[in-house]
C-alpha positions as CSV (number, residue, x, y, z in Angstrom):
1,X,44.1,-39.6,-26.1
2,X,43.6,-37.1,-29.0
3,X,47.0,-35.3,-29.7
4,X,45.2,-32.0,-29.0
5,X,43.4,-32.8,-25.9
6,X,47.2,-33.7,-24.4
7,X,48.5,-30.6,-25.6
8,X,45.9,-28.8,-23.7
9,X,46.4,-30.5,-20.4
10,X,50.4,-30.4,-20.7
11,X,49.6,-26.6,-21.0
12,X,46.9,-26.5,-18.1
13,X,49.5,-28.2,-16.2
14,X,52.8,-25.8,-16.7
15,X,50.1,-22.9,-15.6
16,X,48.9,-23.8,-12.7
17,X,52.5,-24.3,-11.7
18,X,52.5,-20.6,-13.0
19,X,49.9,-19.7,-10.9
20,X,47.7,-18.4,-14.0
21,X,46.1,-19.5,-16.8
22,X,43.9,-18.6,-19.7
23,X,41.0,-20.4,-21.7
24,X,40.3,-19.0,-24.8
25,X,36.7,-19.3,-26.1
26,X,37.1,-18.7,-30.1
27,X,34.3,-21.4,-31.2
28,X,31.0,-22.6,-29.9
29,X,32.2,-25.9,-29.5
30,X,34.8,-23.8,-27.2
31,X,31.5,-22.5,-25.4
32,X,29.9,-25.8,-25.0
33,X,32.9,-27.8,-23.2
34,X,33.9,-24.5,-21.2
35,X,31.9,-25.9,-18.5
36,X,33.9,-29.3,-18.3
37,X,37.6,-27.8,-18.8
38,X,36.8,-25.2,-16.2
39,X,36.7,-28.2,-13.6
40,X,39.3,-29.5,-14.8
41,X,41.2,-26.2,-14.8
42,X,40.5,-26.0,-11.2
43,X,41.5,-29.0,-10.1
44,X,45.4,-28.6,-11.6
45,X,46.1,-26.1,-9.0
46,X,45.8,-23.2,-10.8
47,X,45.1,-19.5,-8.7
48,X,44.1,-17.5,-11.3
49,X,41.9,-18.5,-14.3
50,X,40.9,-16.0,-17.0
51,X,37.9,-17.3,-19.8
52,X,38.6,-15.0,-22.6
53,X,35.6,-14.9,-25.3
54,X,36.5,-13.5,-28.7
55,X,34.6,-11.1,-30.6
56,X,31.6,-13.6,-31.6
57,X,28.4,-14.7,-30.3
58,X,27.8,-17.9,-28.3
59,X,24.8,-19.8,-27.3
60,X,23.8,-21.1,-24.4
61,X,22.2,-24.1,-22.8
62,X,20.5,-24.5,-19.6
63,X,22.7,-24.0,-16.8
64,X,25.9,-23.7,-19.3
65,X,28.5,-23.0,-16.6
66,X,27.7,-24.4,-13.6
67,X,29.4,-24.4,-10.4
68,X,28.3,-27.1,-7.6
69,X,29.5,-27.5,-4.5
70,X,33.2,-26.4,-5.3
71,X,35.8,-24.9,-2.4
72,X,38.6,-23.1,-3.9
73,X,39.0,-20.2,-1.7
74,X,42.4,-19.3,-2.8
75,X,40.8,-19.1,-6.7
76,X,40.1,-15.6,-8.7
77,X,37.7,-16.7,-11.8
78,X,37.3,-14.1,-14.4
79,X,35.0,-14.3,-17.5
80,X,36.1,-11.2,-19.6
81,X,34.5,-10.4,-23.4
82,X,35.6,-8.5,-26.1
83,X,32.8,-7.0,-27.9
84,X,31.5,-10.6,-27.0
85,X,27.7,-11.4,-27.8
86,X,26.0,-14.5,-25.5
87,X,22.4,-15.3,-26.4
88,X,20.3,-18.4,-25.2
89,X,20.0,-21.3,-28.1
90,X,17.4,-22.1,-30.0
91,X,14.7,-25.1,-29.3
92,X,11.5,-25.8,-31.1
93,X,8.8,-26.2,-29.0
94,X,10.5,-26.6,-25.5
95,X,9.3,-23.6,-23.7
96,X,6.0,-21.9,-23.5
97,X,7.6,-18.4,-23.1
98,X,10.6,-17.7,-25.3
99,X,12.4,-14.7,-25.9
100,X,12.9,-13.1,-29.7
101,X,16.0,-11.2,-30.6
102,X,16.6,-9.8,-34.0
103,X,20.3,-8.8,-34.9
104,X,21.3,-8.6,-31.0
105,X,17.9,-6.6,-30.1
106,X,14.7,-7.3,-28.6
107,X,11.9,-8.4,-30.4
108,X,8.5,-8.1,-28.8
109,X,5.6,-11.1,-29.1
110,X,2.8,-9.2,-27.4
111,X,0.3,-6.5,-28.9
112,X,0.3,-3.4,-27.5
113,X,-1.1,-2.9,-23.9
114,X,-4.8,-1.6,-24.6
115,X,-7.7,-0.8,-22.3
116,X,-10.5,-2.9,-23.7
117,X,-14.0,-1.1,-23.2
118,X,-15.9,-3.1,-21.2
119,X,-15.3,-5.1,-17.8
120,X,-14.3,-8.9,-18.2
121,X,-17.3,-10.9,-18.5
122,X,-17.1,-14.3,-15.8
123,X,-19.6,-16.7,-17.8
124,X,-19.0,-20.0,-15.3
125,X,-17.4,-19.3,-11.9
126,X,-17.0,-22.7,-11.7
127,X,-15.7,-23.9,-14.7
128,X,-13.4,-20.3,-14.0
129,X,-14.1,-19.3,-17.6
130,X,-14.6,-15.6,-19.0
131,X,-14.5,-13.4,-22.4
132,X,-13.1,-10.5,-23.1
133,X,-14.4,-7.6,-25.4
134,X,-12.3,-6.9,-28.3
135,X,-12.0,-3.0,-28.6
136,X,-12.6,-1.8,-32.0
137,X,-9.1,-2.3,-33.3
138,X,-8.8,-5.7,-32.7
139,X,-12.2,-6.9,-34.1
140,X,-11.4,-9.8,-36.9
141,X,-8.4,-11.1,-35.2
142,X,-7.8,-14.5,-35.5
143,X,-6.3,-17.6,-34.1
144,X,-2.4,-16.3,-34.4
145,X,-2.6,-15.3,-30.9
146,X,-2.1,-18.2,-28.3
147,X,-2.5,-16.2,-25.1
148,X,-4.0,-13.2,-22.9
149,X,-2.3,-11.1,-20.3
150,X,-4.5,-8.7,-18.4
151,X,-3.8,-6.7,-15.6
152,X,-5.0,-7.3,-12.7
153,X,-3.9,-4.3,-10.0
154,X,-0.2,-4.2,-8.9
155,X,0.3,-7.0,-11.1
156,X,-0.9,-8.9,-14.7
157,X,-1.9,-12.9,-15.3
158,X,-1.5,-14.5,-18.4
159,X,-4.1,-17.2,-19.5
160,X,-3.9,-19.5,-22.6
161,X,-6.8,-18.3,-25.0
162,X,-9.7,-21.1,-25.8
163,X,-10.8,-18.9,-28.8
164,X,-11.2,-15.6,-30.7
165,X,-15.2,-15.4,-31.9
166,X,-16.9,-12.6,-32.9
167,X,-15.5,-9.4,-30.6
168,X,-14.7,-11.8,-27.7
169,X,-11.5,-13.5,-26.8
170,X,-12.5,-16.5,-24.4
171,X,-10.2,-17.8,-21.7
172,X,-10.0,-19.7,-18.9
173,X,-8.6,-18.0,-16.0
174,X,-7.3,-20.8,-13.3
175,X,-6.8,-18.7,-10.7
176,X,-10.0,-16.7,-11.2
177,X,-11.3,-15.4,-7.5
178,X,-13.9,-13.6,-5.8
179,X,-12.0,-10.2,-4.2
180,X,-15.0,-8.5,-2.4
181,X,-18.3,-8.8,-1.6
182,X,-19.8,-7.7,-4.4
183,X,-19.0,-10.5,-6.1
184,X,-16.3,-9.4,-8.2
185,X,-13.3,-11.0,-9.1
186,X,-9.9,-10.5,-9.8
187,X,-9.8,-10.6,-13.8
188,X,-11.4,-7.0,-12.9
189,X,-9.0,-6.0,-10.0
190,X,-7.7,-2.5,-12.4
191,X,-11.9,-1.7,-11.7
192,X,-12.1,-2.9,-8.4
193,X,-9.0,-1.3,-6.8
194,X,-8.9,1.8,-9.3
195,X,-11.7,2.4,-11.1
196,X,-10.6,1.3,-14.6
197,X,-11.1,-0.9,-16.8
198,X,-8.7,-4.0,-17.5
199,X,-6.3,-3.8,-20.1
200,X,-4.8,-6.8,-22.3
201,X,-2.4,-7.9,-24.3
202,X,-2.1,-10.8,-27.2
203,X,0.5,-13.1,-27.7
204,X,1.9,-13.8,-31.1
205,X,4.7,-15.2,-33.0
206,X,7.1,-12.3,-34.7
207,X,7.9,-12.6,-38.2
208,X,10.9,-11.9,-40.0
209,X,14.7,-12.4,-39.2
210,X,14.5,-13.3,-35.8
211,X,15.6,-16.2,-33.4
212,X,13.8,-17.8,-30.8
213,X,15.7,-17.5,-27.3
214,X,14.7,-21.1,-25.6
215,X,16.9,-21.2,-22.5
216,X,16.8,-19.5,-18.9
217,X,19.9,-19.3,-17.1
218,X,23.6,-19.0,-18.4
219,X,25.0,-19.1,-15.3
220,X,24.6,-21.4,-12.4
221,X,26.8,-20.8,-8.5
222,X,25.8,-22.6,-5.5
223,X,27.6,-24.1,-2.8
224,X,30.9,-22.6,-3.6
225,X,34.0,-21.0,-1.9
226,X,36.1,-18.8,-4.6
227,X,38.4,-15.4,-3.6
228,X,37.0,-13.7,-6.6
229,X,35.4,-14.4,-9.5
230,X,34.4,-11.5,-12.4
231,X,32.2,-11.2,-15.1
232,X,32.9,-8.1,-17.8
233,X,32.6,-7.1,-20.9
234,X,29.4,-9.0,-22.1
235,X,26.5,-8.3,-24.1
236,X,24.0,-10.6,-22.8
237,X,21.4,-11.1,-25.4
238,X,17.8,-12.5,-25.1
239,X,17.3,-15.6,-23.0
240,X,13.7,-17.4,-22.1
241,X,11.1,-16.9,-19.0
242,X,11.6,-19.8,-17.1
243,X,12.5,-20.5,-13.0
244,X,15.7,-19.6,-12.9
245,X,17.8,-15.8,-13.4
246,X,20.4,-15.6,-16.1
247,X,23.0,-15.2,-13.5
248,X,22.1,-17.2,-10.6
249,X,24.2,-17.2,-7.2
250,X,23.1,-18.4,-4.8
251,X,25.5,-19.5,-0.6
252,X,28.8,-18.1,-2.9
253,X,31.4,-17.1,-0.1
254,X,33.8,-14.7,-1.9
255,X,35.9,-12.0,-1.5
256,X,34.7,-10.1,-4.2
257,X,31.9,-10.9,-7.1
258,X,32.0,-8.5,-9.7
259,X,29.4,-8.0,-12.5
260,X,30.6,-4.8,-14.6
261,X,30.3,-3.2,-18.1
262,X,27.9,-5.6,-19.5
263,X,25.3,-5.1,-21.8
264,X,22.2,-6.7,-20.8
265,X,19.3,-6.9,-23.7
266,X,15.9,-8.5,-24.0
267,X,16.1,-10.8,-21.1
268,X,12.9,-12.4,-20.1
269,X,14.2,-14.0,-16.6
270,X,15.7,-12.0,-13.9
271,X,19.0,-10.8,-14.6
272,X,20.7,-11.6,-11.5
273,X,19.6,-13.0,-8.5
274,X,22.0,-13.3,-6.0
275,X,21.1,-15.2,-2.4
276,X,22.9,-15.1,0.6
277,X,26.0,-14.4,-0.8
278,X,28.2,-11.5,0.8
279,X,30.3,-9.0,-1.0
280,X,28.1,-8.7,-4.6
281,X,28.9,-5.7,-7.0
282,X,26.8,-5.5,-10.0
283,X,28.1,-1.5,-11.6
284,X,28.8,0.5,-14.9
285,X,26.3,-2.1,-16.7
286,X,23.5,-1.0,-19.0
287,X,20.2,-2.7,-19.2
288,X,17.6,-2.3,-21.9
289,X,14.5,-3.9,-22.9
290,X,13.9,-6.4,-19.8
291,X,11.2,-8.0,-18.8
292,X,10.9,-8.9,-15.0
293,X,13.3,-7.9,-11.5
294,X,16.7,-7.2,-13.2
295,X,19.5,-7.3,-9.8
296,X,17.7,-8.8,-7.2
297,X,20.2,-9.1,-4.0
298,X,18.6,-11.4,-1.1
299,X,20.0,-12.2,2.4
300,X,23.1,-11.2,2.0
301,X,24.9,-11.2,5.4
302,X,27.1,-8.4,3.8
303,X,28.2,-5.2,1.3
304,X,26.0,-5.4,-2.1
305,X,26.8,-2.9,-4.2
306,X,24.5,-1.4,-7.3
307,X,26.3,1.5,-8.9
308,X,26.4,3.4,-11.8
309,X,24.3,1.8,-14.4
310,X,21.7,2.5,-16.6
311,X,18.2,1.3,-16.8
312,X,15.7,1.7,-19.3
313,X,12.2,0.1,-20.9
314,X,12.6,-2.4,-18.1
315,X,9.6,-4.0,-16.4
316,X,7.9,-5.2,-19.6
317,X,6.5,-8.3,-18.1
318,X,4.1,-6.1,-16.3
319,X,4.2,-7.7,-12.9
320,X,5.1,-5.7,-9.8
321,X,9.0,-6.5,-10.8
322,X,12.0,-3.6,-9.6
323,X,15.3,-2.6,-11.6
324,X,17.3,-3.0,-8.1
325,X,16.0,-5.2,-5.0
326,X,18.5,-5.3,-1.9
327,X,17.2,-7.1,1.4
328,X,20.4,-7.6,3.6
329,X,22.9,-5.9,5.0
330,X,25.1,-3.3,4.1
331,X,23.7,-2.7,0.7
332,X,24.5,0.4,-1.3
333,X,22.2,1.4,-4.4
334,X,23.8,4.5,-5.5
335,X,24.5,6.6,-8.7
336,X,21.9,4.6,-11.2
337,X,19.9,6.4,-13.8
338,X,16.6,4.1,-14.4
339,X,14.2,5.3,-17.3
340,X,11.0,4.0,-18.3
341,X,10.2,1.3,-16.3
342,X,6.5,-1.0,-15.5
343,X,5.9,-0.6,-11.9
344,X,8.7,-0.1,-9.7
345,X,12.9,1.1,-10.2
346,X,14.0,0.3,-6.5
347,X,12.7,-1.6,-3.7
348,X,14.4,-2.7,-0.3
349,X,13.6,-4.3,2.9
350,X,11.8,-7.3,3.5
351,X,8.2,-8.3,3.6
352,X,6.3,-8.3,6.6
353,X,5.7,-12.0,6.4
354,X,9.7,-13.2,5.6
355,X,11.5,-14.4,8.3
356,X,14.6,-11.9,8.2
357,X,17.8,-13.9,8.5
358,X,20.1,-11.1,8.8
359,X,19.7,-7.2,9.5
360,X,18.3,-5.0,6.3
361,X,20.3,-1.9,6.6
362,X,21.5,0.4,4.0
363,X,21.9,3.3,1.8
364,X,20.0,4.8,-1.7
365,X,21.5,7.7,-2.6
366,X,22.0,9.7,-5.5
367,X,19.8,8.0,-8.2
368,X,17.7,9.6,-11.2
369,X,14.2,8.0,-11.2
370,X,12.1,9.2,-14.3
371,X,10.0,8.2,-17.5
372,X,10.6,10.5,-20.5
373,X,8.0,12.4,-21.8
374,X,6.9,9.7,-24.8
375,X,6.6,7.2,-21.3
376,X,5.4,9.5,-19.1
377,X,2.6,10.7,-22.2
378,X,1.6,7.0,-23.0
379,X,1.6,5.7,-19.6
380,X,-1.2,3.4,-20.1
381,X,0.9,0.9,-22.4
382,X,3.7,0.9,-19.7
383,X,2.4,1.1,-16.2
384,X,0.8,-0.6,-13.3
385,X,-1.6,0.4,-10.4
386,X,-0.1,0.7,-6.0
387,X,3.4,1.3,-6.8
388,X,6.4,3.1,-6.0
389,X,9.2,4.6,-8.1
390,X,11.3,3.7,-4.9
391,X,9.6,1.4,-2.6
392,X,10.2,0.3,0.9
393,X,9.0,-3.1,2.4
394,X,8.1,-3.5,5.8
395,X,11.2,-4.9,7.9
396,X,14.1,-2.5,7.7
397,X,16.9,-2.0,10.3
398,X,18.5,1.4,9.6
399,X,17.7,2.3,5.0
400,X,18.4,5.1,4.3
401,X,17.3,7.5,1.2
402,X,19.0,10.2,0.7
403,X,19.6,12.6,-2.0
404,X,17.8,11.2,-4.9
405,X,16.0,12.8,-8.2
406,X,12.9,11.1,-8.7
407,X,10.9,13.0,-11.0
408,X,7.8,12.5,-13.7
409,X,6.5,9.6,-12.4
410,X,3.0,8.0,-12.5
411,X,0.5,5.0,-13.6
412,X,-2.8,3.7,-13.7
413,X,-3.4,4.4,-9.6
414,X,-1.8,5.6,-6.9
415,X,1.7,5.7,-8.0
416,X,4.0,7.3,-5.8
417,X,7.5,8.7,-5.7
418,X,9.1,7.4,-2.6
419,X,6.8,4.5,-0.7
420,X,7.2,3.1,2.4
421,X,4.4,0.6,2.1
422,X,2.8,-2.2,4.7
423,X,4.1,-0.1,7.3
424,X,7.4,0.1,6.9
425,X,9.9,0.7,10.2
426,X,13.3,2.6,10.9
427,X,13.5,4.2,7.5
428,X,14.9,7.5,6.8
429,X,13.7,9.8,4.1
430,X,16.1,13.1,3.5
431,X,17.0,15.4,1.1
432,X,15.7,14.0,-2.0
433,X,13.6,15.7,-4.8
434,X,10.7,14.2,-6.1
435,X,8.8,16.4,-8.3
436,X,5.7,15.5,-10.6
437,X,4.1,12.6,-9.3
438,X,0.7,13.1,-11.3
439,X,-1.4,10.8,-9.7
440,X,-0.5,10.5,-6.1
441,X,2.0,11.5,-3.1
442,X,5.7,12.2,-4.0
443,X,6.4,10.5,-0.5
444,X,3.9,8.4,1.2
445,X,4.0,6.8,4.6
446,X,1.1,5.2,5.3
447,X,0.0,3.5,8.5
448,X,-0.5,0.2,8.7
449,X,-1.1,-1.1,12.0
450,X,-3.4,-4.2,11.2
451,X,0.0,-6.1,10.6
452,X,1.3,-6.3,13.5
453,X,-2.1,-8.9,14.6
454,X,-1.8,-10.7,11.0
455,X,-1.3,-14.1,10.9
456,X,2.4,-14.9,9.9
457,X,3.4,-11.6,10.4
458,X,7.1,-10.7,11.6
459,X,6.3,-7.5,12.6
460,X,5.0,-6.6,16.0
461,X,5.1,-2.7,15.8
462,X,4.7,-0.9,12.5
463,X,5.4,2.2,11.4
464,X,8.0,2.9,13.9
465,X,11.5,4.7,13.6
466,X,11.0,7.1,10.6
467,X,12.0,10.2,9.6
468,X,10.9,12.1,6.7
469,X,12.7,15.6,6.5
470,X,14.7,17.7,4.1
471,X,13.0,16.8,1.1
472,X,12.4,18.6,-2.1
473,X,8.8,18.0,-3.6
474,X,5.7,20.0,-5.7
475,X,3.4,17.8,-4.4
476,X,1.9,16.1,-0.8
477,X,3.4,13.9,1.4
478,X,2.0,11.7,3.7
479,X,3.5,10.9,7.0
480,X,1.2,8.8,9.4
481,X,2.7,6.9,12.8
């Protein structure tokens, strides 16, 4: 055994007599065995273990630190940075949808969202391949650009491009479907639900100083009993879009799991998603630049708690992804400021055709919902079509909303300020202000009584327990039973 190595373990060894320990991450090569000396920290007894990162920038691996199946209930973990920097490695040619960061910001690999001018042609239903018209500004482009994303509704696809000829870009589109019986499909689904025509977006490959972010998740917790564990002072920069969240948790049973004053840039993933874990506190972190759901809390059987951070240009994916999703119990989405984001800032409840585990009860309140006026102006680049700024799924036990600014909002279609959507049950609506909502009702309750005959739904009475009173608003509302 290296001289080192021993020196390490004696040390290990006198602090878990101690009770305490600390392992200092001054290196990648630090960073790359952290995963292996934290097991073995754990296993000398130890109550308290502190990682301390140094004022650098790591890079991750898939599923860097991972914790499996592990029962130390008696064990605080904290991973604590000073002006610390973690960022996924680099990996030619392993994933399809990397990230790009530049000097700890986000670089961006699509065009700009633009409405082409005519619908989406469908030239062989069976082969499921189509052509879209190149608006003037894009005429002459050439074969830099790998795929297409167009949007498509509440949501967007992305197809692999066959080839750029002429003004056309021609694609197949595998999950091309007829939607009505007119005969039109879903590459059209902006015209058929809205009116408009679709928009797009190319794919490219940034130039310059940047690196190329080829890894999803930093984290992985499953299957684990710990008293406490603690994640601060991070700037967590630029990761890839693959199956997993950055920070995934998922059956943790914990006194306290704390996510706070971190820095979260240019994330393609989720953020966080955490899963039927209890007692989940994600506050005073800012968020910038993201791309899909950022905190996305899911059967817990108790207590989350999403306070006092800042959200903005998040939702860049442009699929029908939230800032904050809470479906449990006891949740508590209070005191964020979200800015500029794709489709929706906060959502809660649970689909009418989920099986709810445990009750969905809780509490938004006092939270600034809002694009700025460059957003709100060039909503067309950002936005999607059937949203809400805050939304409400179907299945809800006792939510409450209560005393929130949500305020120059809008989109494509029939994007509303507060939406309780699918007929959503026992939901109140009070005191908040919602003020210009452009395009439809600052608070919509809609009825939707067909669920409760729908195949696989949960729901036997819809639109039940409500109340929608108090509220502030320049606009309609729409309250139907």
């Amino acid at each position: 055994m290296k001289p080192k190595i021993i020196v390490v373990l004696m040390l290990l060894l006198w602090s878990g007599i101690q009770g305490q320990t600390t392992i200092s991450i001054e290196t990648q090569l630090d960073f790359q065995k952290l995963d292996a000396l934290l097991l073995k920290v754990l296993r000398t007894g130890v109550k308290d273990v502190t990682v301390q990162f140094s004022d650098d920038t790591f890079f991750f691996d898939e599923r860097n630190i991972s914790l499996q199946e592990l029962r130390y209930p008696d064990v605080s973990l904290h991973f604590i940075g000073q002006q610390t920097v973690i960022s996924a490695a680099e990996q030619d040619g392993a994933f399809a949808q990397p990230g790009y960061i530049s000097h700890g910001e986000n670089v961006e690999d699509w065009t700009t969202l633009t409405q082409t001018d005519q619908l989406i042609e469908v030239l062989d239903t069976a082969a499921k391949s189509c052509r879209l018209h190149l608006p003037n500004e894009f005429q002459n482009a050439n074969l830099a650009y790998s795929r297409l994303k167009v949007t498509q509704w509440y949501y967007s696809s992305t197809y692999k491009i066959e080839k750029i000829e002429g003004d056309y870009v021609y694609f197949t589109a595998e999950n091309l479907s007829v939607v009505n019986k007119k005969n039109q499909c879903n590459v059209n689904y902006d015209f058929v639900y809205g009116g408009q025509l679709p928009r797009f977006q190319l794919q490219f490959v940034p130039t310059g100083i940047v690196r190329r972010c080829a890894f999803t998740n930093l984290f992985d917790i499953k299957n684990c009993h710990f008293d406490s564990i603690e994640v601060a002072g991070i700037t967590f920069a630029g990761n890839c879009d693959g199956g997993k969240a950055l920070i995934n948790i998922n059956n943790l049973e914990s006194r306290s799991i704390k996510i706070h004053d971190c820095h979260f840039e240019g994330i393609r993933s989720r953020l966080v998603l955490c899963e039927a874990t209890p007692n989940f506190s994600f506050s005073d972190n800012s968020i910038h630049n993201c791309y899909r759901d950022c905190v996305v809390s899911d059967n817990a059987s108790f207590a989350t708690h999403v306070e006092g951070n800042h959200f903005s240009e998040c939702g860049k994916g442009m699929l029908n992804s939230f800032c904050v999703i809470c479906r449990g119990s006891d949740y508590r989405i209070s005191n964020n400021v979200v800015k500029n984001f794709g489709y929706g800032a906060i959502g809660v409840g649970v689909w009418y055709k989920t099986h709810k585990s445990n009750p969905c009860n809780g509490v938004v309140t006092d939270n600034e919902v809002y694009y700025d006026s460059a957003y709100f102006a060039d909503y067309k680049s950002h936005t999607l079509m059937d949203a809400g700024a805050i939304y409400v799924w179907t299945q809800n036990d006792n939510s409450v909303i209560i005393n929130n600014n949500v305020h120059h909002y809008t989109g494509m279609a029939d994007n509303r300020g507060i939406y309780l959507d699918d007929g959503a049950c026992n939901v109140m609506v009070w005191g908040n202000t919602v003020n210009n909502i452009s395009n439809s009702y600052c608070i919509d309750s809609r009825s939707v009584h067909g669920i409760e005959k729908e195949s696989g739904s949960y729901v036997k009475k819809a639109n039940v327990g409500n109340i929608i009173a108090q509220n502030s608003v320049d606009g309609k509302i729409r309250f139907e039973k």
